[in-house]
C-alpha positions in Angstrom: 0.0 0.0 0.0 2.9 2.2 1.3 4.7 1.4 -2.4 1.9 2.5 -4.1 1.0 5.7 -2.4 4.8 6.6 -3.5 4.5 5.7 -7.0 1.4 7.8 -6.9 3.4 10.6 -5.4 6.3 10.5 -8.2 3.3 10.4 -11.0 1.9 13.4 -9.8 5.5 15.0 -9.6 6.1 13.6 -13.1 3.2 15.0 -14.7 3.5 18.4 -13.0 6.3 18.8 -14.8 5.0 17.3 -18.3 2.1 20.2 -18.2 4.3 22.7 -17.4 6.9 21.7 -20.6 3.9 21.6 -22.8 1.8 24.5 -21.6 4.6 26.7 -22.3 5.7 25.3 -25.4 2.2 25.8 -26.8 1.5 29.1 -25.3 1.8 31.6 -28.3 -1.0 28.6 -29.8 -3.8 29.4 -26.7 -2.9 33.0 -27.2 -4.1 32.7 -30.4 -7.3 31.1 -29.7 -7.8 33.3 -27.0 -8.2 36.3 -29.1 -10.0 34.4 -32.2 -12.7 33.3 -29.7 -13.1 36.8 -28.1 -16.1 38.9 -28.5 -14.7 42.1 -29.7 -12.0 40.5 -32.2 -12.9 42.9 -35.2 -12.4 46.0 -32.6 -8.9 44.6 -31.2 -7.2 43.4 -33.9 -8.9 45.5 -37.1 -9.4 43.1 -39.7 -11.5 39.9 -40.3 -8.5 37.9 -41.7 -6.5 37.0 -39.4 -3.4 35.8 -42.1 -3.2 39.9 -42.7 -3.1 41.3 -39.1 0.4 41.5 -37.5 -1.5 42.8 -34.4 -3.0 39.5 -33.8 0.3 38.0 -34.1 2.4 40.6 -30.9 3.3 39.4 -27.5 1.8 35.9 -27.9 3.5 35.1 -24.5 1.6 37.5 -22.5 0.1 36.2 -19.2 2.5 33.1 -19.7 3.7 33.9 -15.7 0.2 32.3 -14.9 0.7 29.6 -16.3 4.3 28.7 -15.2 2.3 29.8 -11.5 -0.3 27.5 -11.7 0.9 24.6 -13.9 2.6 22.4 -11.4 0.0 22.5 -8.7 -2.9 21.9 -11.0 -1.2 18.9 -12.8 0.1 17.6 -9.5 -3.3 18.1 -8.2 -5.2 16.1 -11.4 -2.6 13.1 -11.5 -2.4 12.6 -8.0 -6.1 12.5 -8.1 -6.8 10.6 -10.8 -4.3 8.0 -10.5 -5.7 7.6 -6.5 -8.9 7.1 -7.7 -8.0 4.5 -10.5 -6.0 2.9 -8.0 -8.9 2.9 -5.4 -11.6 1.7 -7.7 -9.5 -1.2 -9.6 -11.3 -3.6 -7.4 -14.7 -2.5 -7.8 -17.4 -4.1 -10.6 -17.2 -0.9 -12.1 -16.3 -1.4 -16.2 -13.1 -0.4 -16.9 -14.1 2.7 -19.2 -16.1 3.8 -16.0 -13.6 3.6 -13.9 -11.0 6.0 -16.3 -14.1 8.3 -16.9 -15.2 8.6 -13.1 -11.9 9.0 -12.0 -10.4 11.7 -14.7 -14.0 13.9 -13.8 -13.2 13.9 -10.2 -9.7 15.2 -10.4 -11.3 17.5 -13.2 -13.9 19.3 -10.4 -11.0 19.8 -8.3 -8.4 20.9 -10.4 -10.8 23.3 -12.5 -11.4 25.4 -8.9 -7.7 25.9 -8.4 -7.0 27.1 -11.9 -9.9 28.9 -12.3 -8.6 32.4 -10.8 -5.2 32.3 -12.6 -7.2 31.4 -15.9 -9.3 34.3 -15.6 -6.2 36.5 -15.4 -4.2 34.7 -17.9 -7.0 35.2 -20.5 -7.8 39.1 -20.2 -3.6 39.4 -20.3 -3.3 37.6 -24.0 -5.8 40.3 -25.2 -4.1 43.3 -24.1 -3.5 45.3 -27.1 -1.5 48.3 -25.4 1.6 48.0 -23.2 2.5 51.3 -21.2 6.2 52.1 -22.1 7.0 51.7 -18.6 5.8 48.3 -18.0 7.2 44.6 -19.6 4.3 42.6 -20.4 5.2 40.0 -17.5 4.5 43.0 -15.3 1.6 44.1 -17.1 0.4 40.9 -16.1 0.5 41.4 -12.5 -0.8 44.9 -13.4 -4.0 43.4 -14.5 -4.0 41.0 -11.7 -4.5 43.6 -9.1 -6.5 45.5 -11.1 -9.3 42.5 -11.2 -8.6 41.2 -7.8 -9.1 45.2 -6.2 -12.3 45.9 -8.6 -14.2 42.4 -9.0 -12.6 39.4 -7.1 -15.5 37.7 -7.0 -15.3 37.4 -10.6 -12.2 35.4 -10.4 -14.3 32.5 -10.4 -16.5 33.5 -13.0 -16.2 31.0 -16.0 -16.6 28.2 -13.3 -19.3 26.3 -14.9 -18.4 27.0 -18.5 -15.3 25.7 -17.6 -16.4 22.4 -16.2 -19.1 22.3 -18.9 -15.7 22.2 -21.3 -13.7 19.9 -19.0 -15.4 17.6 -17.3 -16.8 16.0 -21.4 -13.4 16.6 -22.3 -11.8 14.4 -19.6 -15.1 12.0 -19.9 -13.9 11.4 -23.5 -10.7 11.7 -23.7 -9.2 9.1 -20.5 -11.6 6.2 -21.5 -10.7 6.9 -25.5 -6.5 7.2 -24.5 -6.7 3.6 -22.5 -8.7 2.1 -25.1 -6.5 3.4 -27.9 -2.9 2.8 -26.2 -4.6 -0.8 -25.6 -5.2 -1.7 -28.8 -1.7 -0.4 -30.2 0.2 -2.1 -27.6 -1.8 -5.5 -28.1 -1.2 -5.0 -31.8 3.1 -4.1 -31.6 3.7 -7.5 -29.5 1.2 -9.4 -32.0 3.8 -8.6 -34.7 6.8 -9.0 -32.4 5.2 -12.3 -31.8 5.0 -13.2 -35.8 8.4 -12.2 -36.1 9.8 -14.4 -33.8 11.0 -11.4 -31.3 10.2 -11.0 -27.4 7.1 -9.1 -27.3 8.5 -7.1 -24.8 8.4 -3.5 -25.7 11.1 -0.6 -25.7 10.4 2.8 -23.4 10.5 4.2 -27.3 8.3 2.2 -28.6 5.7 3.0 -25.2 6.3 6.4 -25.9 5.3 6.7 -29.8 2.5 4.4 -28.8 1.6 6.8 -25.6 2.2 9.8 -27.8 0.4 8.3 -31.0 -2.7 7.4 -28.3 -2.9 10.8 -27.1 -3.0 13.1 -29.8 -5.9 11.0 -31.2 -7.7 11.0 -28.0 -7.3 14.6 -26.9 -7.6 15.8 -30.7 -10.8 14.2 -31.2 -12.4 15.4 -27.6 -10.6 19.0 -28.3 -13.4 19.3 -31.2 -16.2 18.3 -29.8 -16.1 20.7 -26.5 -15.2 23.2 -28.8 -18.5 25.2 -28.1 -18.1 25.1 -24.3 -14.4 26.4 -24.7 -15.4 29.5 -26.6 -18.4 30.1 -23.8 -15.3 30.0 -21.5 -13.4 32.2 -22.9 -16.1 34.9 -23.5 -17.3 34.7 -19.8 -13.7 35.1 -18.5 -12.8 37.9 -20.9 -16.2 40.1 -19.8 -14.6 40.2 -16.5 -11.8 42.7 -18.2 -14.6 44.6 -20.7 -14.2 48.0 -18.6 -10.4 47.8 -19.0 -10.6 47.0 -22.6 -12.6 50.0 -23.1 -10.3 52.3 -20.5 -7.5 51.4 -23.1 -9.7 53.6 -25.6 -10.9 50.4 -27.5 -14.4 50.5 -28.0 -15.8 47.2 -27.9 -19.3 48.1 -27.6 -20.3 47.2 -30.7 -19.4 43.9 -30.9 -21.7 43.0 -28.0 -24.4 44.8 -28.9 -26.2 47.7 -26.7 -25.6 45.8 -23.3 -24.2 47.0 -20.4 -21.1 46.5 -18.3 -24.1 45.3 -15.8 -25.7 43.4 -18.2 -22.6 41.6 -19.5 -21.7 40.5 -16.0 -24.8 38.7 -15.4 -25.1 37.0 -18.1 -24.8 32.9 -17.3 -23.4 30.3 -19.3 -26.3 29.4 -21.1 -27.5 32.8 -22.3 -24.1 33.4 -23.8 -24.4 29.8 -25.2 -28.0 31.6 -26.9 -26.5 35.0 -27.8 -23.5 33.1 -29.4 -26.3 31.1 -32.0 -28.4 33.5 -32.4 -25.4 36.2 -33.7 -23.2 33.9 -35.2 -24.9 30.5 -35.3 -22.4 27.3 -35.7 -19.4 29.1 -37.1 -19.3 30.9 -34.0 -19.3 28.8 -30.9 -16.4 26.9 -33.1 -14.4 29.7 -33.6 -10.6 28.7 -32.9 -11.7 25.3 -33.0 -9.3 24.1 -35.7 -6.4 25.7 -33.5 -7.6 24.1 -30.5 -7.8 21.0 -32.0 -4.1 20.8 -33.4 -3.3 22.4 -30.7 -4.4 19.4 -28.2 -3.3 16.7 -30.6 0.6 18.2 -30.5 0.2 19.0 -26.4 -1.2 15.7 -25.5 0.6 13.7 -27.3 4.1 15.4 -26.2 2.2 15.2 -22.8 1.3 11.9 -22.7 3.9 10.5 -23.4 6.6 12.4 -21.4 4.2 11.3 -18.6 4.2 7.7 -19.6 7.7 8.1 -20.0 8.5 8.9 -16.7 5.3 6.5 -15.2 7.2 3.7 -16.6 10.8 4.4 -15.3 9.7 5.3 -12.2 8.0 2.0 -12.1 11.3 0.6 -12.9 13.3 2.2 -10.8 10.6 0.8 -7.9 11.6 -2.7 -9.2 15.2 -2.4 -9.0 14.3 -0.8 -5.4 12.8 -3.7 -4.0 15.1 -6.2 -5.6 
């Protein structure tokens, strides 16, 4: 039990550090889906294609201080958990795909309240569109930080159920999909080892293309579908900075209609679901979708498998402990 509470411990110290490589590797990619998905992208960035736009393109990195922040807590936090609960429910009746799905939507809940606040943050930073002179855009960061913590800290948390509405069928989908997947491939590598006459014992490389190869499908195809809840995210969080946007001298009225700074505040997740449909129907709850998507498939699958990577030599390592 003891040995197991350990390996647990490393896992959640391995993938820590897996999300925190990929996150910022892929940042300038979410900071370009951030500010596709936003409201007011015509007003911000002044044309409709984005190819011809260099503004769309500057300080890609901005707000990536959050994530570096919050990274290693919230993967720790997910891993530990999920992991625990596969561990604790591997003698139940449960059905194995249950069991991958229950366990990954747990950790989900509690890691989306810790990240929440640092997400909210991080997204109003990759849509600032004027720097003072005076300030570096990691500080600008912290700039906004107090500036939404001193004028709205309860809205820190806004987002909350948008975000679990995006996570919680993205997890859903993608654990039970990334077991079955890495399953078949790995039953189908030592089936031909086996014709060949070889051990069918596999390689760490040959775990890790298999690990990678399984997540990038998984996480690609589960990326698209909770597209719509991702850009319902992203407009809830960035209405949280709207006054600051317009203290900049942007105005963003007009892309959100006649309502108020009030009225924008209030708004759930559902009516923004509705105002999305209604003013740009299908095209526009998957805007950034295609970047999302690509985005996920290279992430996971770097993610993955550097966490299978180090899941498997930490096992390893255990053996050649206890021998």
């Amino acid at each position: 039990m003891q040995s197991s509470l350990m390996l647990i411990d490393l896992l959640k110290q391995a993938g820590a550090f897996a999300g925190l490589s990929v996150s910022v590797v892929l940042y300038p990619l979410d900071t370009l889906k951030t500010r596709i998905q936003a409201p007011w992208y015509r007003e911000l960035y002044g044309s409709t294609v984005a190819s011809r736009n260099p503004a769309l393109y500057r300080g890609l990195y901005q707000g990536v201080g959050t994530v570096i922040i919050v990274a290693v807590p919230s993967a720790g936090v997910f891993f530990s958990t999920y992991e625990g609960l596969k561990y604790a429910l591997r003698s139940s009746s449960l059905p194995t795909p249950i069991v991958h799905a229950l366990s990954s939507a747990v950790a989900q809940v509690i890691n989306c309240a810790i990240v929440i606040p640092v997400e909210v943050i991080k997204q109003n930073a990759q849509v600032v569109t004027q720097i003072p002179k005076n300030l570096r855009s990691q500080f600008h960061t912290l700039e906004i930080a107090r500036h939404l913590i001193k004028q709205h800290p309860s809205r820190l948390w806004r987002g909350y159920s948008a975000l679990l509405m995006r996570d919680l069928p993205f997890t859903a989908l993608q654990f039970p999909m990334l077991e079955h997947i890495k399953k078949a491939f790995l039953a189908r590598s030592k089936s031909r080892k086996q014709e060949n006459g070889n051990s069918t014992t596999l390689h760490l490389l040959e775990h890790l293309k298999i690990a990678g190869l399984s997540g990038s499908v998984a996480g690609s195809a589960a990326a698209l579908v909770t597209t719509p809840a991702d850009v319902v995210k992203t407009r809830m969080m960035l209405e949280v900075g709207y006054d600051r946007l317009n203290q900049q001298g942007r105005n963003v009225t007009a892309s959100i209609g006649s309502r108020s700074q009030w009225q924008i505040a209030r708004r759930g997740t559902m009516r923004i679901y509705r105002d999305i449909w209604v003013e740009e129907g299908l095209r526009g709850l998957f805007r950034g979708g295609l970047i999302r998507t690509a985005w996920t498939a290279v992430g996971n699958g770097l993610f993955i498998s550097c966490y299978e990577g180090a899941k498997l030599t930490l096992q390893t390592e255990r053996v050649k402990t206890l021998e």
